[in-house]
Legacy VTK file of the C-alpha trace (Angstrom):
# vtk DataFile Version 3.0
C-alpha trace
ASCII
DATASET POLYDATA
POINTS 76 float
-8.026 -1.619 -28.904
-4.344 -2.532 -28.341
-1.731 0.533 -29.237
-4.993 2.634 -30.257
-6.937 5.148 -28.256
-9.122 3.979 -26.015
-11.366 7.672 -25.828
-14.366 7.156 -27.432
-14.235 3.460 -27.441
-17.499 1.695 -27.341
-18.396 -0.593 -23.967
-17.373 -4.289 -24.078
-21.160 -5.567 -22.857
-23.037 -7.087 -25.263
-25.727 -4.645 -27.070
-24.416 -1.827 -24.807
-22.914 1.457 -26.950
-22.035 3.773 -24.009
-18.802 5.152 -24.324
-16.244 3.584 -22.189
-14.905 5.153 -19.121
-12.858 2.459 -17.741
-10.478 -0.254 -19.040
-10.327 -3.682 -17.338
-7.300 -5.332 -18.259
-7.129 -9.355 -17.521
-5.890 -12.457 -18.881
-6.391 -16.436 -18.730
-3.620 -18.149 -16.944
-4.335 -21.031 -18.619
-3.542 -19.753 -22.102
-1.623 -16.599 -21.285
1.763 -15.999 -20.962
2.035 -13.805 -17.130
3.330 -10.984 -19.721
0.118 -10.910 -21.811
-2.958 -8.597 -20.891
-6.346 -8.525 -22.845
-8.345 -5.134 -22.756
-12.073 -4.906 -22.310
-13.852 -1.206 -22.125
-16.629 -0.287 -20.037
-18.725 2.102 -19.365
-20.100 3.276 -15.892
-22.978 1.003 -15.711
-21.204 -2.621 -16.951
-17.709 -1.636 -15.185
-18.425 -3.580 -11.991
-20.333 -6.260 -14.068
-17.440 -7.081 -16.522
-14.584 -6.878 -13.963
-16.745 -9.807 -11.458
-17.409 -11.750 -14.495
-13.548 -11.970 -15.008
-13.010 -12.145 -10.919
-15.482 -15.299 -10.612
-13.403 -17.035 -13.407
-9.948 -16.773 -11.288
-8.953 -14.296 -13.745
-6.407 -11.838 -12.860
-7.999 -8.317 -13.374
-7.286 -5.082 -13.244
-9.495 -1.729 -13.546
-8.189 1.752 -14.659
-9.485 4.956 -15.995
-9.815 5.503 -19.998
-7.763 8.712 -19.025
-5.200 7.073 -17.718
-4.265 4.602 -19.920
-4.314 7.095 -22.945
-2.362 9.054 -20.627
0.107 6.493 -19.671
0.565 5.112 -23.811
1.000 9.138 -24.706
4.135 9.597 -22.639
5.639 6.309 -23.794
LINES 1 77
76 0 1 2 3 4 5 6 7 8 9 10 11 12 13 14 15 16 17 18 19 20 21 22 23 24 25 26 27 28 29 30 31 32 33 34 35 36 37 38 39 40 41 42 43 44 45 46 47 48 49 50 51 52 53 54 55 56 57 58 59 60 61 62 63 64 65 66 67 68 69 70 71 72 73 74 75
């Protein structure tokens, strides 16, 4: 998903294929570098599900609109 767009992307969850609406962005302190973000996409149903699977890890995490982040890569 990295330096792609994210519209029309698929949902993360397993055996879901909603389109994604949101992207949660988190990492693993214990193997990433504080620079280094990992992407998941989600749809409206598995957003809140994916970002407190990440959350009950410790993970950093993040949650943005699809829009935005195409938006935000666009004018870069």
């Amino acid at each position: 998903m990295i330096g792609a767009d994210i519209e029309g992307t698929i949902c993360s969850r397993a055996q879901c294929r909603a389109e994604a609406v949101w992207v949660i962005e988190w990492r693993n302190p214990r193997l990433h570098a504080p620079d280094r973000r990992k992407q998941w996409a989600a749809c409206a149903e598995h957003v809140r599900y994916l970002h407190d699977f990440l959350a009950a890890r410790d993970f950093p995490v993040s949650v943005h609109a699809v829009d935005a982040v195409d938006a935000a890569r666009n004018a870069s």
